[in-house]
N, C-alpha and C positions, 0 to 999 in steps of 0.2 A: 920393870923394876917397881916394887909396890910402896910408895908413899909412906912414909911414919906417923901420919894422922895431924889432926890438929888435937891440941889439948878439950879436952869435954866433950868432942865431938866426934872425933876418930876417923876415919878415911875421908879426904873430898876432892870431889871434882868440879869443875867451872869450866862449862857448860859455854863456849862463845860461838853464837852462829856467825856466819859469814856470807855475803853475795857481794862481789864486788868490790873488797876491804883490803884490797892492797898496798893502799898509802898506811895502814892502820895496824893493820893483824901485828906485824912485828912490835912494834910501840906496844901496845897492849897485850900483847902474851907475854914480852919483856915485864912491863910496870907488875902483872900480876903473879910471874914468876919470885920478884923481889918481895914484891909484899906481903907473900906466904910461901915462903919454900917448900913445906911442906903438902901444899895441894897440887893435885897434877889439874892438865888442861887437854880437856877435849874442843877441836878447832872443829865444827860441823859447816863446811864449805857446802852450798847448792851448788856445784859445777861455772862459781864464776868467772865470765869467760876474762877477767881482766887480769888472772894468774895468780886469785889471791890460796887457788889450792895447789900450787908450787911453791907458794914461800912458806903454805903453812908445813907441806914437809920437809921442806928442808930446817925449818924449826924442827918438828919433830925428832928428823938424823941427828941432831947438836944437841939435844936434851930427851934423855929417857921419860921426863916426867909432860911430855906434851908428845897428845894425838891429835889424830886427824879422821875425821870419819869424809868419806866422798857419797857427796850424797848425787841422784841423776840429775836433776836438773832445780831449779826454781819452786820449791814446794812454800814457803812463807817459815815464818818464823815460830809456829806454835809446833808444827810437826817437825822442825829441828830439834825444838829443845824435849817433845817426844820422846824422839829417835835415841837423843843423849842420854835419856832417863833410864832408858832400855840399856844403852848401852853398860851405862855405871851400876843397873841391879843386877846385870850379868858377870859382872865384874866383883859383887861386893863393896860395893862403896856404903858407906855412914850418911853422907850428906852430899847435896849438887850444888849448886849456885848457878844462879841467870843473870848473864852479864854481858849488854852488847857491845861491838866491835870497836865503835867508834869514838872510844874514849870519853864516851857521856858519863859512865859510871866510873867511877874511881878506884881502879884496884886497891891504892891505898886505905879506903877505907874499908875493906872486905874484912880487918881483924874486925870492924866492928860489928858486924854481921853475925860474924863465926864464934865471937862472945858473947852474943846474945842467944845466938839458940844452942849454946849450953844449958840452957832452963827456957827452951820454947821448941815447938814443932817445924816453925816457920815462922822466918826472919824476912822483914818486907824492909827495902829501904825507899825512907818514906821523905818527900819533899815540901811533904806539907804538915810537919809534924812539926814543935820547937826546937831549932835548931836546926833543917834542912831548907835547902835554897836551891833556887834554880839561876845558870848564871848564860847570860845573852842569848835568854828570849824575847822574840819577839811578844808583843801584844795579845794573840788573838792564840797563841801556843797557852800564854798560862792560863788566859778565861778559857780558855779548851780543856785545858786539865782540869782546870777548877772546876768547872762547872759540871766534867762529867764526873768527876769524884764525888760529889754535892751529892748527884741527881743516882749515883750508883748508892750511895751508904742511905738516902733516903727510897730509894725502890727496893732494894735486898733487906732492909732493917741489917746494912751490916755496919759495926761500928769502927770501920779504918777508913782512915784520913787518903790512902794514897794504894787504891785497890789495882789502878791501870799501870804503876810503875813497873819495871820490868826489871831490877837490881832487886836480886832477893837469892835465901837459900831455904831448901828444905832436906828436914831428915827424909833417908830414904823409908823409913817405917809410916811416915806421914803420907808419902808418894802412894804408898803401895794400897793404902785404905781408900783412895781417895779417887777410886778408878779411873785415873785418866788415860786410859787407851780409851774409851768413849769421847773422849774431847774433841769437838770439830773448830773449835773457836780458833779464827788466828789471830797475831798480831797485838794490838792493843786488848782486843777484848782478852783472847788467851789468858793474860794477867787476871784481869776482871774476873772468868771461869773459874783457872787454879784459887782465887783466893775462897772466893764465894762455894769452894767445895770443902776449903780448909775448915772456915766458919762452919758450915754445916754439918761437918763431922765431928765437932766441938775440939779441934787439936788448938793446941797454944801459940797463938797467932801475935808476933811482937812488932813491934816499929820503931825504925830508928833511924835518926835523922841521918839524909844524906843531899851531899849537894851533887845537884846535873846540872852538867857542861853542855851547852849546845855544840855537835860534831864542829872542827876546825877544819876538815878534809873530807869529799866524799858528800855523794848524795843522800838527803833523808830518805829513807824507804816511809813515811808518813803519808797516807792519803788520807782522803774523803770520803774511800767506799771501807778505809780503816772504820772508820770513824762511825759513819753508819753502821757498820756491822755489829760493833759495841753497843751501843744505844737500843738499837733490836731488842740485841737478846736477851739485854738486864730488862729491859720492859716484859719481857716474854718469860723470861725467872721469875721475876719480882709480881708478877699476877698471881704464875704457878704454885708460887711460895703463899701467896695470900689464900687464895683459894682452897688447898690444901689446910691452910691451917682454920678459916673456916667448917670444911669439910668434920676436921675431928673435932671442932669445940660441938660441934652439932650432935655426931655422936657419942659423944658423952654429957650431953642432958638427959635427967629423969623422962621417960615415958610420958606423953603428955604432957610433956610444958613446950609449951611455945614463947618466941622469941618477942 
């Protein structure tokens, strides 16, 4: 059964990966079924062995507007939400939305998402913007965000406040230029990549305030080689990017002048 669209934006999908979210998946495909009727839900399950790709089909049997994609095993979070993007250009969708499992992002707040990128390419929701918050974090979670949001928008020269957030949407026209089937980033950076390639292809890049719930149920999938692996790569952009643009102020000086 095909969706009615959202107003401005036309066909969407939302995008929730899963490993192990069986206290969860129903609570959250429930909240984001109400919150927009009109979007459907793809469930992208790694094969978690805790049964959360049995509850997701049997959501699916009870509502036409939620799938399920079975993926083989434990691949991480960047190649889920991949896999999804493939799935919805195949399909014909308008817009995706990335939204994890665990009741951090707020279905409720997804109309404001899907109202903003009626006049943007891609919609970040953003925790560090006026008006979004984070609610029972620890300590060393928001100097962690903060700082590496800090340290990404000063190595990229990119100007958003909350590039590692993972509650965001984009048109699939934005997707399609921005070739991510070369994407090897997972996880935190993932976010980091897609935004940093949005930026770079000059698409309209909005932000809007949103508040994160630290999960109630269920283990953080957060590490430390997450962590690192972000820090890497925007070091290893952020040169490539400087270098390059070096590289052409050079050629295009007169003949003979020197620096």
């Amino acid at each position: 059964m095909l969706s009615e669209g959202y107003p401005g934006v036309g066909r969407v999908l939302v995008i929730i990966p899963t490993y192990n979210e069986a206290e969860n998946v129903r609570i959250i495909v429930d909240r984001v079924r109400r919150a927009v009727a009109s979007a459907d839900v793809l469930i992208a399950d790694d094969n978690s062995p805790d049964g959360t790709g049995a509850i997701a089909d049997e959501l699916a049997g009870a509502d036409t507007q939620i799938y399920v994609m079975h993926r083989a095993g434990k691949q991480g979070l960047g190649a889920a939400y991949l896999a999804g993007f493939a799935w919805a250009q195949d399909r014909g969708y308008d817009a995706v939305v990335e939204m994890d499992a665990d009741g951090s992002h707020a279905p409720e707040e997804l109309p404001r998402l899907l109202d903003a990128l009626g006049e943007a390419d891609v919609v970040l929701g953003s925790r560090w913007v006026r008006g979004g918050k984070v609610v029972n974090w620890p300590l060393y979670r928001l100097v962690l965000s903060r700082g590496g949001n800090l340290y990404t928008r000063l190595a990229l020269g990119m100007p958003l406040r909350d590039a590692t957030g993972g509650y965001r949407a984009y048109r699939m026209t934005a997707l399609e230029k921005m070739d991510v089937d070369t994407v090897a980033s997972q996880g935190y950076c993932f976010q980091v990549d897609l935004a940093w390639r949005a930026h770079r292809n000059g698409f309209r890049v909005a932000e809007v305030p949103i508040t994160f719930a630290e999960r109630e149920r269920g283990a953080s999938k957060m590490s430390s080689s997450i962590v690192r692996e972000a820090l890497w790569r925007v070091t290893v952009w952020g040169t490539q990017a400087r270098t390059k643009g070096i590289r052409e102020r050079l050629r295009g000086r007169p003949v003979g002048q020197r620096g």
